[in-house]
PDB file of N, CA, C and O in Angstrom:
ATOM      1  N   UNK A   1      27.911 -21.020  -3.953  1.00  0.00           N
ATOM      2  CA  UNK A   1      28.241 -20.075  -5.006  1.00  0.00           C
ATOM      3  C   UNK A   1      29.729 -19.783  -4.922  1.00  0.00           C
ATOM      4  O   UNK A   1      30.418 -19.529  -3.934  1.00  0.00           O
ATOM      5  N   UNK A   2      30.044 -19.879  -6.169  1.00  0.00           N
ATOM      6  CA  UNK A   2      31.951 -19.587  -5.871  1.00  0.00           C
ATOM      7  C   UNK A   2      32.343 -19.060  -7.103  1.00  0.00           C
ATOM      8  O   UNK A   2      31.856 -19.178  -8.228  1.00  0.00           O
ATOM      9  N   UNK A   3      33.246 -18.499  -6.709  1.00  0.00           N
ATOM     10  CA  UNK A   3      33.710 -16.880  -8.218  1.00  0.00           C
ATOM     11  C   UNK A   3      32.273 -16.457  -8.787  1.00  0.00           C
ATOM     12  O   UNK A   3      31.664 -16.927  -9.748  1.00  0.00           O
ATOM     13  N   UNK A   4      31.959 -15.559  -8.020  1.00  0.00           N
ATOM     14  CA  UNK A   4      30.574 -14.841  -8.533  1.00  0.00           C
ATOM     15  C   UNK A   4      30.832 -13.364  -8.863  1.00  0.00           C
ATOM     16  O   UNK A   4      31.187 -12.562  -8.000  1.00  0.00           O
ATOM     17  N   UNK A   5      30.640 -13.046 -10.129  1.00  0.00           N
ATOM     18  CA  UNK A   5      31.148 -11.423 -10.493  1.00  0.00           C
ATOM     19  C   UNK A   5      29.876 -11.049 -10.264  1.00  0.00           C
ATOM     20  O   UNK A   5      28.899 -11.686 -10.659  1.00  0.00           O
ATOM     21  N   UNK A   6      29.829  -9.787  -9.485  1.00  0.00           N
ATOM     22  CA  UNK A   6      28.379  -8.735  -9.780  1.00  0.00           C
ATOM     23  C   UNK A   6      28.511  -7.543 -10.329  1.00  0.00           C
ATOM     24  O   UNK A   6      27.659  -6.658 -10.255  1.00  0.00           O
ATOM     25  N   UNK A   7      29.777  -7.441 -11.009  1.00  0.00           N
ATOM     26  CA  UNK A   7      30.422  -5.920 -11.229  1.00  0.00           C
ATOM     27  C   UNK A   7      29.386  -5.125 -12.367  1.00  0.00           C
ATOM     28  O   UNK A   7      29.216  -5.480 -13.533  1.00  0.00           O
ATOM     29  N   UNK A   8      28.781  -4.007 -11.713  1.00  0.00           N
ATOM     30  CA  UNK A   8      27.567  -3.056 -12.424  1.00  0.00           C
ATOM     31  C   UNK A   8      26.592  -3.899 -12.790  1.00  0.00           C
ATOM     32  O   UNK A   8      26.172  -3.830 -13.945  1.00  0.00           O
ATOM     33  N   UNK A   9      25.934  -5.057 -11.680  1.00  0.00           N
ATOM     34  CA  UNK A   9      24.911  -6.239 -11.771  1.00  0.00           C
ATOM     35  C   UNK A   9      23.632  -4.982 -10.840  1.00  0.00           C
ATOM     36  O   UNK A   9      23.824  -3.965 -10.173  1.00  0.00           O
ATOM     37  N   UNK A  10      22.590  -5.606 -11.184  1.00  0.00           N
ATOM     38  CA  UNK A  10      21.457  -5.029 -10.285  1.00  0.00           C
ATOM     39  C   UNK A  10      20.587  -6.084  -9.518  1.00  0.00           C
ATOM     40  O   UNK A  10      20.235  -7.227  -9.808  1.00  0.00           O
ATOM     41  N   UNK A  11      20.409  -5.421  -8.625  1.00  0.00           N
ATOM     42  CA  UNK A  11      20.005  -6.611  -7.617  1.00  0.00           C
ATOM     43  C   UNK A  11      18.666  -5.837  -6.850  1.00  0.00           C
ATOM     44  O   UNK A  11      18.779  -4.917  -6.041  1.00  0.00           O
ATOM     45  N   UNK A  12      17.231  -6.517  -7.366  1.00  0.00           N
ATOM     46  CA  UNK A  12      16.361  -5.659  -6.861  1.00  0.00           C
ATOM     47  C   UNK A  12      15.307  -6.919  -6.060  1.00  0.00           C
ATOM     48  O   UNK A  12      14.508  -7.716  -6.551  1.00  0.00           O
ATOM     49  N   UNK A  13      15.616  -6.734  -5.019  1.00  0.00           N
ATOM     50  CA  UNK A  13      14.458  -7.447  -3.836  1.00  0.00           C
ATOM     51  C   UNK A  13      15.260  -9.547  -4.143  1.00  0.00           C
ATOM     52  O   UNK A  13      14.740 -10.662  -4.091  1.00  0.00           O
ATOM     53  N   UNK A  14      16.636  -9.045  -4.425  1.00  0.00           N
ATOM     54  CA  UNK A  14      16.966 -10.414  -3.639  1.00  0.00           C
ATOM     55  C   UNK A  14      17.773 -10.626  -2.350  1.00  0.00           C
ATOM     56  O   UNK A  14      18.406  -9.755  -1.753  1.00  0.00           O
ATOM     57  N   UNK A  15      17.644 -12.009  -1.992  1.00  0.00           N
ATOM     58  CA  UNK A  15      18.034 -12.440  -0.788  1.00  0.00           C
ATOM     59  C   UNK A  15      19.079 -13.758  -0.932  1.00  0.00           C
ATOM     60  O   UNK A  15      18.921 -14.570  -1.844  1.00  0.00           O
ATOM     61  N   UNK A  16      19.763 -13.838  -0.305  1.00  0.00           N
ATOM     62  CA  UNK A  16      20.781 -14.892   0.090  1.00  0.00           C
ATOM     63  C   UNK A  16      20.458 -15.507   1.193  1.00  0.00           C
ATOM     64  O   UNK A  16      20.335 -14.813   2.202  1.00  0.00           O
ATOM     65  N   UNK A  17      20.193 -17.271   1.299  1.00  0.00           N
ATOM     66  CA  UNK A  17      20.015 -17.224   2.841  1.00  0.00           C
ATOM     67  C   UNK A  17      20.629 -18.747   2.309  1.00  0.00           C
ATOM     68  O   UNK A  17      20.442 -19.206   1.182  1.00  0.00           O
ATOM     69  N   UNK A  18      21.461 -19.450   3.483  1.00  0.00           N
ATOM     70  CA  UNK A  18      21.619 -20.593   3.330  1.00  0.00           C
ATOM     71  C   UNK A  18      22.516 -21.210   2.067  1.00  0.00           C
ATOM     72  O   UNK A  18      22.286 -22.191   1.360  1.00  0.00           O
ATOM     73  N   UNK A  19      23.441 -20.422   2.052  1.00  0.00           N
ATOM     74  CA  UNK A  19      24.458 -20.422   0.755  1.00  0.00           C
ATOM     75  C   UNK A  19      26.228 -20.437   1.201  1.00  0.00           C
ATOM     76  O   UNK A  19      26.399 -19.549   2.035  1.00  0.00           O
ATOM     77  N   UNK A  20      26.881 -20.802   1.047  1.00  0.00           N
ATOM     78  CA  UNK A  20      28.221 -20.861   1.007  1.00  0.00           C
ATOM     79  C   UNK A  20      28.683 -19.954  -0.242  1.00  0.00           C
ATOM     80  O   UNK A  20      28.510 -20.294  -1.412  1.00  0.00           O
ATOM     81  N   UNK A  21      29.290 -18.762   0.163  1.00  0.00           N
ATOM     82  CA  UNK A  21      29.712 -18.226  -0.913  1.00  0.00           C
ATOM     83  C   UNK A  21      31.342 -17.977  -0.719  1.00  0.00           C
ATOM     84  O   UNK A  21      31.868 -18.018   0.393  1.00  0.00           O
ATOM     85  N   UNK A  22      31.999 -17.740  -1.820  1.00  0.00           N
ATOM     86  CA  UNK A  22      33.268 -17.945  -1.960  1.00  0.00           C
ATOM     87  C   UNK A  22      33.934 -16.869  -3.228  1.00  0.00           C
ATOM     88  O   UNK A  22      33.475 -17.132  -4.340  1.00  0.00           O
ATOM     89  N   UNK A  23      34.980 -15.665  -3.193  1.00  0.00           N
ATOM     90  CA  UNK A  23      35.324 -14.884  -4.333  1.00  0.00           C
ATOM     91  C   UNK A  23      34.648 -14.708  -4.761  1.00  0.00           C
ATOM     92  O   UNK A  23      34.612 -15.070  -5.937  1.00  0.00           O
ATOM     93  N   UNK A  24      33.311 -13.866  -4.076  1.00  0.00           N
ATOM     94  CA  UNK A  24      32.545 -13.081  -4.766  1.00  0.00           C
ATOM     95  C   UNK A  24      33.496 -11.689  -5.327  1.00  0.00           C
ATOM     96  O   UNK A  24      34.399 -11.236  -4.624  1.00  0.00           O
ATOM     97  N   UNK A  25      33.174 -11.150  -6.577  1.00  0.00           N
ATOM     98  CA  UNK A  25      33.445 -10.235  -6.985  1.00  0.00           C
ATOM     99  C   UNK A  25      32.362  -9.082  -7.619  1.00  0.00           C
ATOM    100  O   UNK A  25      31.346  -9.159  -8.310  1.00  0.00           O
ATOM    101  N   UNK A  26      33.052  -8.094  -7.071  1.00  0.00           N
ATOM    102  CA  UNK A  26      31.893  -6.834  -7.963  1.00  0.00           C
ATOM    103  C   UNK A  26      31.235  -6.019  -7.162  1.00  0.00           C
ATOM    104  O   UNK A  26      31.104  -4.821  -7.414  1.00  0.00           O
ATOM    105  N   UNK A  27      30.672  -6.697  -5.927  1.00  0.00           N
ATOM    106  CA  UNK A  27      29.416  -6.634  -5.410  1.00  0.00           C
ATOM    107  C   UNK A  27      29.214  -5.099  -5.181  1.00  0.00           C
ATOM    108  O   UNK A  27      28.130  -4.560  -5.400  1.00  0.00           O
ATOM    109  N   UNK A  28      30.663  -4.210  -4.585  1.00  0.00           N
ATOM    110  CA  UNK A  28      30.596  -2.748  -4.299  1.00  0.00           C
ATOM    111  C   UNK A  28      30.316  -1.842  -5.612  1.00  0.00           C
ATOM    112  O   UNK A  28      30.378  -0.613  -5.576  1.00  0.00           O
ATOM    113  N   UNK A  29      29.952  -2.701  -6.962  1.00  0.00           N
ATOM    114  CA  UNK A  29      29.344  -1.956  -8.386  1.00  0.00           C
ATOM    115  C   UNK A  29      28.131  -2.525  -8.078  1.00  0.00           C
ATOM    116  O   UNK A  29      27.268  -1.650  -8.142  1.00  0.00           O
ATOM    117  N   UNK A  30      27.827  -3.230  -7.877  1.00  0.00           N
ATOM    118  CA  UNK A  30      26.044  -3.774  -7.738  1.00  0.00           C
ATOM    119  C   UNK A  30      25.066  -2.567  -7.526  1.00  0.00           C
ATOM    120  O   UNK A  30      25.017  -1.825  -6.546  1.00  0.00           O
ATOM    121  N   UNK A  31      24.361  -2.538  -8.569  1.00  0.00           N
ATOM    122  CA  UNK A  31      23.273  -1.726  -7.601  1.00  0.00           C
ATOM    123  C   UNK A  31      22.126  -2.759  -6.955  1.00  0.00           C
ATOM    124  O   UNK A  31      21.521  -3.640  -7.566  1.00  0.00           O
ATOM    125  N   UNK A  32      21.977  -2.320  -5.254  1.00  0.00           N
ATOM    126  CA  UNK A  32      21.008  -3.067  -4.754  1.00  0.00           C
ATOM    127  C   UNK A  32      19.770  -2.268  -4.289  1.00  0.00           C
ATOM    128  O   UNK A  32      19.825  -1.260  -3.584  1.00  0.00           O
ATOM    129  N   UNK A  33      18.771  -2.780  -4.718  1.00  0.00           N
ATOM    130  CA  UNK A  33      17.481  -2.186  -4.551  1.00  0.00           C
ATOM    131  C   UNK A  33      16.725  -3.188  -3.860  1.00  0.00           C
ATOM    132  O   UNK A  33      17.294  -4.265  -3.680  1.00  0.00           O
ATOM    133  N   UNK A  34      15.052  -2.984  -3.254  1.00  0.00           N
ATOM    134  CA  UNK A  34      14.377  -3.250  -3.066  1.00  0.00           C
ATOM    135  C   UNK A  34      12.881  -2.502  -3.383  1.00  0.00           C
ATOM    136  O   UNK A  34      12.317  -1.688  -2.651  1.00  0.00           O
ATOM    137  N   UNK A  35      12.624  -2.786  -4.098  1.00  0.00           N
ATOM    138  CA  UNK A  35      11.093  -1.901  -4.461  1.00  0.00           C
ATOM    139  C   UNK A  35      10.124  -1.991  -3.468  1.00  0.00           C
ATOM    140  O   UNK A  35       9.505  -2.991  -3.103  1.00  0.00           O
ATOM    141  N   UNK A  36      10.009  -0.095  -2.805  1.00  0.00           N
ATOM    142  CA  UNK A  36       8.918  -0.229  -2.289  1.00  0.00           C
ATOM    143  C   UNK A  36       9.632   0.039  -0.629  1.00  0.00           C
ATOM    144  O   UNK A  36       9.048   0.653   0.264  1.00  0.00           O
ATOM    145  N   UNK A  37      10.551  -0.377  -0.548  1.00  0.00           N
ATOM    146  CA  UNK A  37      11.347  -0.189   0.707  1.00  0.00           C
ATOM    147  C   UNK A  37      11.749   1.254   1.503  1.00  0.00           C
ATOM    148  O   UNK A  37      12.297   2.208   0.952  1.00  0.00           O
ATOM    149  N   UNK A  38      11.379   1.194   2.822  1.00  0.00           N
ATOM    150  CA  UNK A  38      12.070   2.339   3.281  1.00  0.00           C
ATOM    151  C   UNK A  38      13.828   2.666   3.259  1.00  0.00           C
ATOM    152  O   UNK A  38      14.567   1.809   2.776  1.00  0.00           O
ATOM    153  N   UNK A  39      14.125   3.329   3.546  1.00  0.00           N
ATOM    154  CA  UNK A  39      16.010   3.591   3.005  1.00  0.00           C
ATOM    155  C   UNK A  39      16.325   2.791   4.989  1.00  0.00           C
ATOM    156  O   UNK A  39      17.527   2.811   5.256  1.00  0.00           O
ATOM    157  N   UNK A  40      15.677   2.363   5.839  1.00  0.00           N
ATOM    158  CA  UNK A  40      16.552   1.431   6.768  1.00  0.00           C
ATOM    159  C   UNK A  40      16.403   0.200   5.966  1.00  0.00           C
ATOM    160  O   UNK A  40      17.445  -0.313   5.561  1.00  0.00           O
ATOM    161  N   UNK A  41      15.251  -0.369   5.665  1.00  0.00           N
ATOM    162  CA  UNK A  41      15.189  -1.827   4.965  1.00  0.00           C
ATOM    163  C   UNK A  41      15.674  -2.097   3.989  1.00  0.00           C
ATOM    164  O   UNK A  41      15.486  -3.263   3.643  1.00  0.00           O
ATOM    165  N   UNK A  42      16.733  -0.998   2.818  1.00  0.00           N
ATOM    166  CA  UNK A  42      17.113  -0.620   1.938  1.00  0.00           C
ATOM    167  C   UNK A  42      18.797  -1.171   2.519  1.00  0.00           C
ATOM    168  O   UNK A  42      19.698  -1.774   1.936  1.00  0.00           O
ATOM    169  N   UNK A  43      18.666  -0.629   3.928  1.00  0.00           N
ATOM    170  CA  UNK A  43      20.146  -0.571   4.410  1.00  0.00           C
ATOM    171  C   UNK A  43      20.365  -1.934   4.902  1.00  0.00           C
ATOM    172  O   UNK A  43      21.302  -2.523   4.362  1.00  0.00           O
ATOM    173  N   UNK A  44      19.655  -2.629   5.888  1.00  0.00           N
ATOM    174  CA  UNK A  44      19.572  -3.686   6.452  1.00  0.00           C
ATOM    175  C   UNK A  44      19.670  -4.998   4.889  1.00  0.00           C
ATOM    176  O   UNK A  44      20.487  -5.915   4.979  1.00  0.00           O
ATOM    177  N   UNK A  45      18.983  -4.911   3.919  1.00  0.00           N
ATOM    178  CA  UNK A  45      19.047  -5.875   3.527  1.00  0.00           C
ATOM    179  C   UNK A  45      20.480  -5.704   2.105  1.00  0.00           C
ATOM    180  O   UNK A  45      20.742  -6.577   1.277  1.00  0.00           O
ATOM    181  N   UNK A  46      20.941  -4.787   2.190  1.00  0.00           N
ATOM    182  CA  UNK A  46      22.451  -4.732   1.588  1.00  0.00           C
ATOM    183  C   UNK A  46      23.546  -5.155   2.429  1.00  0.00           C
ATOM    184  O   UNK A  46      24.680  -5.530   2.129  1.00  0.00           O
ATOM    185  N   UNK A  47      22.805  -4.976   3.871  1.00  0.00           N
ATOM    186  CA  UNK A  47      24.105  -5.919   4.961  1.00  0.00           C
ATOM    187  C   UNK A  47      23.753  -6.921   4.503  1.00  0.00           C
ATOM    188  O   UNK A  47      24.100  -7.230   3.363  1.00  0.00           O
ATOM    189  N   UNK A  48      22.921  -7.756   5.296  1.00  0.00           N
ATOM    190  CA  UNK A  48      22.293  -8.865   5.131  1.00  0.00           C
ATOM    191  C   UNK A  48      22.991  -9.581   3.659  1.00  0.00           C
ATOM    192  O   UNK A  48      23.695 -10.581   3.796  1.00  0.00           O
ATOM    193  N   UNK A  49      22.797  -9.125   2.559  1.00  0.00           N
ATOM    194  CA  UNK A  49      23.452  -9.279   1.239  1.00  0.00           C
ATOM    195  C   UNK A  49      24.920  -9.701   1.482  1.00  0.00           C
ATOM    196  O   UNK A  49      25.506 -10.773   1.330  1.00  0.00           O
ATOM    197  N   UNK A  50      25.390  -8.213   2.008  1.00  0.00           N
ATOM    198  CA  UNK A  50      27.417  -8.608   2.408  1.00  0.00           C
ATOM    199  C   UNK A  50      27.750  -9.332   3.369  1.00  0.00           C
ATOM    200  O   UNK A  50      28.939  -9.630   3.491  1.00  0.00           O
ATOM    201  N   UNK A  51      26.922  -9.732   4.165  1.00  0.00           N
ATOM    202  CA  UNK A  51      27.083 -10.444   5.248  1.00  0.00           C
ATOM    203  C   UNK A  51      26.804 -12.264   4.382  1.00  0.00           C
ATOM    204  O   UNK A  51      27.566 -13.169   4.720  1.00  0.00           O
ATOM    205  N   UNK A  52      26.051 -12.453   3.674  1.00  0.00           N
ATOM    206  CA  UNK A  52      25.654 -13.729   3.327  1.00  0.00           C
ATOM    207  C   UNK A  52      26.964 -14.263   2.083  1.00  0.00           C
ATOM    208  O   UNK A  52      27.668 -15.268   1.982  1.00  0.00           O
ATOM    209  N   UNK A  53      26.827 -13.144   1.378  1.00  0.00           N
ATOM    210  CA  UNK A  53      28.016 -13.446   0.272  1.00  0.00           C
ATOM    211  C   UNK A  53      29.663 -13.169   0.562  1.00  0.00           C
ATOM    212  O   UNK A  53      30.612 -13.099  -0.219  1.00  0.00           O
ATOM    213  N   UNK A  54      29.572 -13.039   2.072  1.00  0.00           N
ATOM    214  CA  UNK A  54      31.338 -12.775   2.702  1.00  0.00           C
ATOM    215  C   UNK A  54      31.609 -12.099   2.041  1.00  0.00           C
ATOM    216  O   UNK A  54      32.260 -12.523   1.086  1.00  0.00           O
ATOM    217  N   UNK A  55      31.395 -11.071   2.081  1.00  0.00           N
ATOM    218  CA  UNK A  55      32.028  -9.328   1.610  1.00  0.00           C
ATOM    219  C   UNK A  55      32.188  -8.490   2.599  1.00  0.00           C
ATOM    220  O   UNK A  55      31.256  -8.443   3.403  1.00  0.00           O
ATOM    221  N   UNK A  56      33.334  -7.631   2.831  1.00  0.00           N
ATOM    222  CA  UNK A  56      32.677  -6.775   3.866  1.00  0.00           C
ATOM    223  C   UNK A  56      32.629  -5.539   3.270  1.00  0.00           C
ATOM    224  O   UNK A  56      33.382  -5.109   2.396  1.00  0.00           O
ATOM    225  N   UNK A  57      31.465  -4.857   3.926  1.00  0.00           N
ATOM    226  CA  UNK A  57      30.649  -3.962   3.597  1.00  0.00           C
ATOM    227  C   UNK A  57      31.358  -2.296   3.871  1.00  0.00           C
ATOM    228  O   UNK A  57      31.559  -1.865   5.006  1.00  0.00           O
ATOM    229  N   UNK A  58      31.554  -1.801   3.072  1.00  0.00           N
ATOM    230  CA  UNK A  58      32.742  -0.922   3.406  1.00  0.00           C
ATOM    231  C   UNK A  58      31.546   0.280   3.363  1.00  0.00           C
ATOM    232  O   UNK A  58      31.914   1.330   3.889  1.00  0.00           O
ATOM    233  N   UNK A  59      30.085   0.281   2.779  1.00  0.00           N
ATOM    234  CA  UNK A  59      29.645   1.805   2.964  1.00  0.00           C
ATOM    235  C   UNK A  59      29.425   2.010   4.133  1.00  0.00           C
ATOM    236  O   UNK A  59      29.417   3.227   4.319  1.00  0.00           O
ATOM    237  N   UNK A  60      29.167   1.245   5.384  1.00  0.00           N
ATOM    238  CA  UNK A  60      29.160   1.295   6.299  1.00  0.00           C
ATOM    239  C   UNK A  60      30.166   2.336   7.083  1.00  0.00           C
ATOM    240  O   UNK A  60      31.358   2.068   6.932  1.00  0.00           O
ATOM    241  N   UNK A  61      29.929   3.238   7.723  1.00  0.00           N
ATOM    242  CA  UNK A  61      31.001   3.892   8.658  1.00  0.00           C
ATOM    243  C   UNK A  61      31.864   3.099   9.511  1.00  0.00           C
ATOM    244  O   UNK A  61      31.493   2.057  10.049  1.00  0.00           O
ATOM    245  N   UNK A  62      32.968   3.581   9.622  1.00  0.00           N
ATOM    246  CA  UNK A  62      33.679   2.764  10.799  1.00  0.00           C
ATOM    247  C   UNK A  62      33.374   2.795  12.184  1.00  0.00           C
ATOM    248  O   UNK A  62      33.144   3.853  12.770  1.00  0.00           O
ATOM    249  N   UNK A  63      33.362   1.742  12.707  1.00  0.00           N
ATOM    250  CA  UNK A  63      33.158   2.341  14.490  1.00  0.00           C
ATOM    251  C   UNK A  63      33.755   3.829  15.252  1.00  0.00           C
ATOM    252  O   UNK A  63      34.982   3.819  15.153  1.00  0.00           O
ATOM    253  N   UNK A  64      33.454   4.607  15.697  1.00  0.00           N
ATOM    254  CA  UNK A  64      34.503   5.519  16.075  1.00  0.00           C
ATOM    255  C   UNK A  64      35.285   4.942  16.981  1.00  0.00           C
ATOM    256  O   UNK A  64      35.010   3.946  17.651  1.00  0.00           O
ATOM    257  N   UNK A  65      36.696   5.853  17.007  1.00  0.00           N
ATOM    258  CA  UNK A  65      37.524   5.138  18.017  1.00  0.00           C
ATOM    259  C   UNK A  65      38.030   6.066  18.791  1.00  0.00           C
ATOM    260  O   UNK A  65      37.817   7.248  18.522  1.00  0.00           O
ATOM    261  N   UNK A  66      38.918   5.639  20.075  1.00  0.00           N
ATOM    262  CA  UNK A  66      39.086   6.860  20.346  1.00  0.00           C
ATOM    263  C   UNK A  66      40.479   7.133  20.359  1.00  0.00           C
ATOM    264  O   UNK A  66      41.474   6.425  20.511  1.00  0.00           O
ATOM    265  N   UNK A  67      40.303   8.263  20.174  1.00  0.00           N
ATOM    266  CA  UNK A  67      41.594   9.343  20.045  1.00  0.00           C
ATOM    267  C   UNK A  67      42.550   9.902  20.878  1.00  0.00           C
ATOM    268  O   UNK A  67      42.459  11.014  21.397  1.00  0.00           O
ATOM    269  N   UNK A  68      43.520   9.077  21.009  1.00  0.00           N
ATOM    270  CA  UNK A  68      44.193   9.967  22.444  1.00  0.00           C
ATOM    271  C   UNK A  68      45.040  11.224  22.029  1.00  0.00           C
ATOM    272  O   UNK A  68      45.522  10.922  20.937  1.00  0.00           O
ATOM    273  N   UNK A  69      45.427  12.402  22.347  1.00  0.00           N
ATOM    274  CA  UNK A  69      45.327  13.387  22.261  1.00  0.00           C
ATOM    275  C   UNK A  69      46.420  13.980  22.834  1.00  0.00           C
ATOM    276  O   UNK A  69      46.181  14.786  23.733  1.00  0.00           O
ATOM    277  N   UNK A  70      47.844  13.732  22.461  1.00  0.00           N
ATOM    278  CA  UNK A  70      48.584  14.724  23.580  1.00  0.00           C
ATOM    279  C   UNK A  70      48.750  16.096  23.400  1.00  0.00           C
ATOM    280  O   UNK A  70      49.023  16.657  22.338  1.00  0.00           O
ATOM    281  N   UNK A  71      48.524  16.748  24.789  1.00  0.00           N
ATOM    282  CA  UNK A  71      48.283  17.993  25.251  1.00  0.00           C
ATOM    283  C   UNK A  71      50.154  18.277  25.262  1.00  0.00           C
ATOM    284  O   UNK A  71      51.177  17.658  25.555  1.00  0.00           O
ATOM    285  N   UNK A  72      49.696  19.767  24.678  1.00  0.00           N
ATOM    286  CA  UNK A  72      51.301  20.411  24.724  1.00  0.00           C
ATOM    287  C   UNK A  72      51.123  21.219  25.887  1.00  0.00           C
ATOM    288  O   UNK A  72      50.197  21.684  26.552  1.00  0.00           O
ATOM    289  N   UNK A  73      52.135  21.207  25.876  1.00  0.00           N
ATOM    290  CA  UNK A  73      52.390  22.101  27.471  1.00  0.00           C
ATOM    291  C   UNK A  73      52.207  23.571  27.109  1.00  0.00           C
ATOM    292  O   UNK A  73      52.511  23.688  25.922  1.00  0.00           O
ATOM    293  N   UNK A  74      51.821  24.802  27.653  1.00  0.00           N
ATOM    294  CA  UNK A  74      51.866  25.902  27.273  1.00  0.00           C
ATOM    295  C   UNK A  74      53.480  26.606  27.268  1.00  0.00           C
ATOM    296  O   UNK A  74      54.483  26.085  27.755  1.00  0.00           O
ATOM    297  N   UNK A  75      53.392  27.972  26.550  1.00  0.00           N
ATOM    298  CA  UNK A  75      54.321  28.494  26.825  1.00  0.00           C
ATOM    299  C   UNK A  75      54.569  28.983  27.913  1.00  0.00           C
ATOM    300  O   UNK A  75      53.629  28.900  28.705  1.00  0.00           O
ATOM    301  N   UNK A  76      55.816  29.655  28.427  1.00  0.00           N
ATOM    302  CA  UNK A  76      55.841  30.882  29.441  1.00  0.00           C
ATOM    303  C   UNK A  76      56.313  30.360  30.819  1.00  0.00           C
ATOM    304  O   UNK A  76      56.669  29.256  31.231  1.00  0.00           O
ATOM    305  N   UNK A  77      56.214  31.263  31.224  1.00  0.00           N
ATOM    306  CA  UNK A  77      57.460  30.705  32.741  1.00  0.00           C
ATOM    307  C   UNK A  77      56.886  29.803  33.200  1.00  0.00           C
ATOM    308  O   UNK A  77      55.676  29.637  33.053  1.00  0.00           O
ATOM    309  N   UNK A  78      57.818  28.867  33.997  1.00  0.00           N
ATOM    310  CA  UNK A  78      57.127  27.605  34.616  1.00  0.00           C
ATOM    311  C   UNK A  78      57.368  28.052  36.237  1.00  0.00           C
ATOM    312  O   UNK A  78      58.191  28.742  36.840  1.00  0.00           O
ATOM    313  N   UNK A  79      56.190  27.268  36.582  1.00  0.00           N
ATOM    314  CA  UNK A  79      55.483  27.620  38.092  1.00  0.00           C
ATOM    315  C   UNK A  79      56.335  26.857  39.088  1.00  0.00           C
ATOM    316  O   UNK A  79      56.075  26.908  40.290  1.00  0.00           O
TER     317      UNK A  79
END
């Protein structure tokens, strides 16, 4: 599959498996459904989706990272 628009496409209980995809477009307007699905199998198979059509999946949260933090020194006489 290559230059594929999905922009405000609906996508209810499909799958990608075994495809070369290339400039997909749209896909973050797609609505993706599955009828009948719990909201993890809902979640899993919209990866699964961005993962097959090389998109990356931006509703996803970011990893946390960590934060380094410099500490100010207090005020007041020094010891």
């Amino acid at each position: 599959m290559g230059y594929t628009d999905f922009l405000h496409a609906t996508l209810d209980g499909c799958n990608y498996w075994r495809i070369q995809a290339k400039e997909t477009r749209g896909l973050q307007t797609a609505l993706i459904t599955q009828g009948g699905a719990t909201d993890e199998e809902c979640r899993r198979n919209r990866a699964a989706i961005y993962k097959s059509l090389d998109v990356p999946d931006d509703s996803e949260p970011p990893p946390p990272q960590t934060l380094h933090i410099k500490r100010r020194r207090r005020s007041g006489p020094e010891r």
